[in-house]
N, C-alpha and C positions, 0 to 999 in steps of 0.2 A: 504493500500500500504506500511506503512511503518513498520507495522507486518512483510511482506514477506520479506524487505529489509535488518531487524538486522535478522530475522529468517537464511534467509539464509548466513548474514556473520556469525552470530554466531556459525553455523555446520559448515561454511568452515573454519571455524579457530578452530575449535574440533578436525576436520580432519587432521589438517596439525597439533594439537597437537599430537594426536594418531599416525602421519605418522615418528614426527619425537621425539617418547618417548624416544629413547636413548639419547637423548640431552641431554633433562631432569634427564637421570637418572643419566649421566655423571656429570653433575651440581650439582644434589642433592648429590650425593657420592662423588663429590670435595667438596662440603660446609662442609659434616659433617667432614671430612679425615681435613679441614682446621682448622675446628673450635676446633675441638679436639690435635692438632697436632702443629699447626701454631699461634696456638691462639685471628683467627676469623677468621668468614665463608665468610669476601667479598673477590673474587676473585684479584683485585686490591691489596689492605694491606695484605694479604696472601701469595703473592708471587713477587710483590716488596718492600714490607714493608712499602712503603710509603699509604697514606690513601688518598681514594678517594675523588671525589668529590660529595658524597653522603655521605659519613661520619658523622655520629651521626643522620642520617635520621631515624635506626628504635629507638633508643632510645627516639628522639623526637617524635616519633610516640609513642611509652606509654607513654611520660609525655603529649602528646596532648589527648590520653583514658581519662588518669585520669585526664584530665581537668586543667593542669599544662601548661598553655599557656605561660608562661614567660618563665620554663626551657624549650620546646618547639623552642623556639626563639631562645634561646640562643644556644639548640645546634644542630638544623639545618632550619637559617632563612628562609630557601626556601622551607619546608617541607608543609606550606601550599599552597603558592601560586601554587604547584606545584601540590596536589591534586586536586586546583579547575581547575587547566588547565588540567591535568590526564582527569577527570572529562568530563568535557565539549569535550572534545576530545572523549570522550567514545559515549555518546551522541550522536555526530553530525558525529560519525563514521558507528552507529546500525541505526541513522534515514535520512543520505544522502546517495546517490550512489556514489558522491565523497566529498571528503573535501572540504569544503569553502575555497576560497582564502583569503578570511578577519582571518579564525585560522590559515591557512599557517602563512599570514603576523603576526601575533599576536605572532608567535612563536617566531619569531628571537630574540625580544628584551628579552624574557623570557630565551633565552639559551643565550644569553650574559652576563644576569644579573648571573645566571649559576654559568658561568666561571670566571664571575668579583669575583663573592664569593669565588670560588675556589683559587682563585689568591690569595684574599686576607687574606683568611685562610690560605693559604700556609705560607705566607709572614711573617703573626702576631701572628700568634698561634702552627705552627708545627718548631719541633718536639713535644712540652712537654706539651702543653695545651690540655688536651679532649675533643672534640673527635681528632682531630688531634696530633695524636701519631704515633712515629716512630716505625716498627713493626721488633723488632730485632730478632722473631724467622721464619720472612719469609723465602721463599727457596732461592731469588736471595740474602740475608745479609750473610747468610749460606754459599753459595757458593762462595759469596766472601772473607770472612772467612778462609772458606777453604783453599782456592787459595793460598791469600794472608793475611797470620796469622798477619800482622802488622799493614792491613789497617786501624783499629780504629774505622771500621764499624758494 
């Protein structure tokens, strides 16, 4: 039973990637136009300069490859917690017909913690610490710029 159950979410979610490839390819050819041009491919730091709240996620993700678990932590503490809930959401997504209300609830504190990190990086680390860096060749620092040649932006 639970063969047929990811089988068929797994081709409805094929389907609706195939249905909606231009997304995709909008996205993909915004990252590379970004990352060559703006100097990174995340959509957020690309085009308000400011860094997301994922930021230094895939670098912590090679330092977590090679098994660099401290620089990992350090430069994105939520990078694991967040594969193992990724995970378990994958999971419980291909072997129920709906989600459990115990991962619904299980989510909330996980996206506060989120945002508390977000905040707090914000706070203590950006502009000039990395990965929280200010992105002075995004399009809105540009255009402000432009505008107004005095802003200091």
């Amino acid at each position: 039973m639970a063969d047929s159950i990811a089988a068929k979410k797994i081709k409805r979610a094929y389907h609706k990637a195939i249905a909606a490839w231009w997304v995709l390819l909008v996205i993909a050819g915004y990252s590379i136009f970004a990352w060559r041009f703006l100097g990174t491919s995340c959509l957020i730091a690309s085009t308000t300069g400011l860094p997301c709240p994922g930021c230094g996620g895939t670098r912590a993700m090679y330092a977590l490859i090679k098994l660099d678990i401290k620089s990992s932590l350090l430069l994105h503490p939520m990078l694991m917690p967040s594969i193992a809930v990724m995970g378990t959401y994958a999971v419980l997504w291909l072997t129920h017909e709906t989600m459990p209300r115990a991962m619904e609830i299980a989510l909330v504190p996980f996206v506060i913690s989120f945002i508390a990190l977000y905040a707090f990086r914000l706070i203590f680390m950006f502009p000039r610490i990395p990965p929280m860096e200010y992105n002075r060749l995004a399009i809105l620092p540009r255009l402000i710029r432009l505008i107004l040649p005095n802003a200091g932006i």
